[in-house]
C-alpha angles and dihedrals in degrees: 000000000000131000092245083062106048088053087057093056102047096029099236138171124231112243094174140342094050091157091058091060094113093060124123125247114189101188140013126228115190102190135137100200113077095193079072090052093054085049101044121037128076107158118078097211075079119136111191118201116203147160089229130105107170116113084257088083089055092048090047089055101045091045089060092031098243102161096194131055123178126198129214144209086035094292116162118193125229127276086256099055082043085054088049091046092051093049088050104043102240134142126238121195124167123202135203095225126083119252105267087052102055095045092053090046092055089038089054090052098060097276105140117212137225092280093048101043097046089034 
């Protein structure tokens, strides 16, 4: 599934990254805790969905190579994560909808998830 998709799904607005939008994500993580996304994830067509907004999200990310983050509950991150994001190439996206939401509404649409994927 593309971005662009993705922020058709979750209408969703573009906060950087909008000339990434036709990259791939293979499978979706909604997670808070970033110490679970070090330890999880292992495919970078990842898109991980969070509540966070701190410049933490944009170094976990980078660490494990996911190139999209979406933020929920209408949550927008600082200048400086945006500045991050830029310099990373990653794509930030932020949603109206809450986390559980936005992950069944991807799942429904055909994003497998880390169990899938690794299973």
């Amino acid at each position: 599934m593309n971005i662009h998709k993705v922020k058709q799904i979750l209408n969703a607005v573009v906060i950087c990254g909008e000339e990434l939008l036709d990259m791939d994500v293979k499978m979706g993580c909604g997670c808070d805790l970033m110490s679970h996304v070090l330890a999880h994830i292992e495919h970078k067509s990842t898109l991980l969905l969070t509540g966070l907004t701190t410049p933490q999200v944009i170094y976990t990310s980078d660490a494990v190579d996911i190139k999209a983050v979406c933020f929920v509950r209408g949550k927008r991150p600082d200048d400086d994560v945006v500045k991050l994001a830029n310099e990373r190439g990653i794509v930030l996206l932020s949603t109206q909808l809450p986390l559980f939401e936005s992950c069944g509404k991807l799942y429904k649409e055909g994003l497998m998830g880390i169990s899938e994927h690794n299973g």
